[in-house]
N, C-alpha and C positions, 0 to 999 in steps of 0.2 A: 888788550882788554880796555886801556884806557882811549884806545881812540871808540871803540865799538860804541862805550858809555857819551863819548863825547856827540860820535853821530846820532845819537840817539835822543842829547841834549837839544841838539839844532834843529831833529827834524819837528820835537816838543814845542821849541821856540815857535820857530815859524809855523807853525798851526794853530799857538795859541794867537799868534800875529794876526793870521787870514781870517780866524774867528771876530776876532775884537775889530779889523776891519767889517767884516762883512756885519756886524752889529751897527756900525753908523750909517753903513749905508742902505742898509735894507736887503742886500743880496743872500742867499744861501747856497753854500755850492754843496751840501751834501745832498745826494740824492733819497729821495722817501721811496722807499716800498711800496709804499701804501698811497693809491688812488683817492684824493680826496673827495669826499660826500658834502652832498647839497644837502642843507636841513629844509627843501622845499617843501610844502605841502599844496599844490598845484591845483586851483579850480580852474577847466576850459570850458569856457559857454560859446564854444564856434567849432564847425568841424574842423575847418581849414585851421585852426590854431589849435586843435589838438593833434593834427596831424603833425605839425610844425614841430611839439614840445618833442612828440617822442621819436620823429625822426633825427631831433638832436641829440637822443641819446638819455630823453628825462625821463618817458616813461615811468617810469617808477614812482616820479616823484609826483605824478595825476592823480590826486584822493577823489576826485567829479568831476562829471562832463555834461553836458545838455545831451538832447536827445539825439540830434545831428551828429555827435560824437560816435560814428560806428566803426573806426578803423583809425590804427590797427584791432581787431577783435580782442584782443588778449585784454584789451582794459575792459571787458565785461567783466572778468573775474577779480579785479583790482578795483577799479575806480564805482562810485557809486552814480547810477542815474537818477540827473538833479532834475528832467524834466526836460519843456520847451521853456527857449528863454520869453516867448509871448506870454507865458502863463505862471512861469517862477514863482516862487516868494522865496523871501531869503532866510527862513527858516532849513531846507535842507543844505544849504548853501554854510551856514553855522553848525548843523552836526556834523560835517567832514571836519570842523579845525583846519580852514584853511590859514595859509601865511602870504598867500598872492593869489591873487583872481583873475585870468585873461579873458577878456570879453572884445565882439567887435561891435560896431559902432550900429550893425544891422539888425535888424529883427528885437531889441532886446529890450522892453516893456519898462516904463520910465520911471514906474515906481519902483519895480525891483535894483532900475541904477542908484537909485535916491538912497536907499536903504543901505545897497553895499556901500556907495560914500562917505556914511554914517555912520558903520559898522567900526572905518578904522583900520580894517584887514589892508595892504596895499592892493592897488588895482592899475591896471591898465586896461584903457580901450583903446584899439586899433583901427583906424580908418580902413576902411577894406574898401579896394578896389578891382572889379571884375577883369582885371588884364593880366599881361604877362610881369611888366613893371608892376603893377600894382601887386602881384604877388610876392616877387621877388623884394620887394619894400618891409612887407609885412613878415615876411621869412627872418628879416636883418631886423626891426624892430620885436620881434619875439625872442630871438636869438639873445637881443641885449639886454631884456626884462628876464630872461630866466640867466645870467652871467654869464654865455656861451657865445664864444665869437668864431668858432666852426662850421657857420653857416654856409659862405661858397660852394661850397661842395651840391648840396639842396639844390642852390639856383643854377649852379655847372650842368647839373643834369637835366633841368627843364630845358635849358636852350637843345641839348642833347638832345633830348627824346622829341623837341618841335622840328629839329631838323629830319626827322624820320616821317613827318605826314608828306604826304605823295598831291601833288596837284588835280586838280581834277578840271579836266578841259570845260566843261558847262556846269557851273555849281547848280547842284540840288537845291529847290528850296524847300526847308527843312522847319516843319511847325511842332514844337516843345510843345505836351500838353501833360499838366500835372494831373493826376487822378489821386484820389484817395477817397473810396468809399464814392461818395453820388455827388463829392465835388470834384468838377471836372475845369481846370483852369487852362486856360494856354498863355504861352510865355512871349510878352511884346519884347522890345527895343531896350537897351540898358539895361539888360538882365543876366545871370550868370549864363543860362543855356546860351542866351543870344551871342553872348560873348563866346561861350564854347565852339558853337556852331561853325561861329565866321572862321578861328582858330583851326577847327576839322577841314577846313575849304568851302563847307555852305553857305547860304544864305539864309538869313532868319527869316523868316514866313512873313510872319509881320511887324512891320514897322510903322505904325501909324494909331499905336502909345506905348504908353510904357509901363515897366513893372507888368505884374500881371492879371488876369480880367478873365472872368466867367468862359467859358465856352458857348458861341453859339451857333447854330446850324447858317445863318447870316455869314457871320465872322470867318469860320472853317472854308466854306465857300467861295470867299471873296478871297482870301488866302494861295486857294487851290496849291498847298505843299505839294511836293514831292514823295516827299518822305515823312511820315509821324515816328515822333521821337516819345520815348516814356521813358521813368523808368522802371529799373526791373522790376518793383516789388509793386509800383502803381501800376504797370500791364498784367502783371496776374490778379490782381486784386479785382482789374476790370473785365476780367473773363480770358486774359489772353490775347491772340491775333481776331478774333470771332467778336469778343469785346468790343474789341477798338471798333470796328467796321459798322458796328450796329453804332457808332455814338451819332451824336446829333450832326447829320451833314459830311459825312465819311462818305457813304457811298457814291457822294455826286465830284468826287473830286480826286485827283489823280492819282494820291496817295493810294486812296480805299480802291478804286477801280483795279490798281497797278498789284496791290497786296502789300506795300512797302511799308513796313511796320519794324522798328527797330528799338533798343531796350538796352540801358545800362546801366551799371550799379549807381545808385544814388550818390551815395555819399564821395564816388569818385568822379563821379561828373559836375558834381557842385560845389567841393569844397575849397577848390581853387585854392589848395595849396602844394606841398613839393610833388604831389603824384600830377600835376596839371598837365603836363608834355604828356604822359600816360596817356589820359582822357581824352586830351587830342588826335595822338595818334590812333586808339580804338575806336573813337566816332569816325574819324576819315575813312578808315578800311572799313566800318560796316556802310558807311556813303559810297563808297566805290562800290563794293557788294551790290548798293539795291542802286545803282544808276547804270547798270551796265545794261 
């Protein structure tokens, strides 16, 4: 009985020992149950960085999004639409009670930055760059503004899914034209599509400027695509394949002659975040489709 008591002394001692070390130095060696919570309350004003938060797992912690923000779908039901970031105020930006605000450095209207900086809330803006590296940058700078350093895994799988686009012996040249309602835009040089494009294997239509510019029956012409690009919700919007052909300068050129008309979810062709290898590889195979 007395050694029982004795073992029992030592194993008392050295426990209360390992405690009172592991209090100097920071460590804990008992394991928790319990899965520790983020007390974040998450504003994303970018698709591609909301795509980011919840493929890391924060989901949850999203109270608003911009309008760009459509995937995953499930934060319809969760998070509130704060609008476009061109046209913001930061009044609904304040009834969510956020705790942090991720914004990128494009599209976002300078007095609604003035405001958030003002506010006090923390924020971060992200340089956003339309590449694979520039993706991969921003995947690891979001990852470290919401405390998660589980990122790799995100950027493992772009390279993943780029090495699945297939070559294409004569690249298509491929003209991006944004429709919404009776504006019809097409996408020059240093753009996301242009940058998507070259990624799928094509060639962007035009290069000779940048950003994007009016549609014109001139412009379309001189271009002479291959293939017209929309996407899905701007080719129905514009009538469909019957839409597109009637627009200004379709019919005289190789695209509209040929019927090559092709369509993809917006928000996965432009957010140019961890779904990028995706978007890649789906534009290539609908490019092989219409070049064959």
């Amino acid at each position: 009985m007395k050694k029982i008591i004795l073992a029992v002394s030592v194993l008392a001692a050295v426990y209360s020992c390992k405690k009172e070390q592991n209090a100097k130095t920071g460590t804990n060696t008992e394991i928790s149950s319990e899965t520790p919570k983020s007390s974040n309350k998450i504003v994303t004003l970018n698709g591609g960085i909301t795509e980011i938060v919840a493929a890391l797992g924060h989901e949850k912690e999203i109270v608003g999004t911009d309008v760009t923000s459509t995937y995953p779908g499930s934060l319809k039901a969760t998070a509130k639409d704060l609008g476009h970031v061109r046209s913001m105020t930061i009044e609904p930006i304040m009834a969510v009670s956020p705790t942090l605000i991720l914004a990128s450095d494009k599209d976002i209207n300078p007095e609604l930055m003035g405001k958030i900086k003002s506010s006090g809330i923390k924020t971060e803006v992200f340089k956003q760059e339309f590449t694979v590296d520039g993706t991969k940058k921003l995947i690891a700078d979001v990852a470290k503004a919401v405390g998660n350093t589980e990122y790799q895994k995100l950027n493992d799988k772009i390279d993943a899914d780029l090495k699945q686009v297939q070559p294409i012996a004569k690249k298509p040249k491929v003209l991006f034209i944004y429709a919404r309602g009776p504006m019809l835009m097409v996408s020059g040089k240093n753009t996301p599509m242009a940058s998507l494009i070259e990624l799928a294997g094509g060639e962007n239509a035009v290069n000779d400027f940048e950003d994007f510019k009016p549609l014109t029956p001139e412009a379309v012409v001189k271009a002479n695509p291959d293939v017209l690009f929309f996407f899905t919700s701007g080719l129905e919007g514009a009538g469909g394949n019957e839409g597109a052909l009637k627009m200004p300068g379709v019919s005289q050129i190789n695209a509209g002659k040929n019927r090559k008309i092709i369509a993809m979810d917006g928000g996965l062709v432009s957010g140019f975040g961890p779904r990028l290898g995706e978007a890649a590889v789906g534009l290539n195979k609908l490019l092989i489709e219409n070049t064959k």
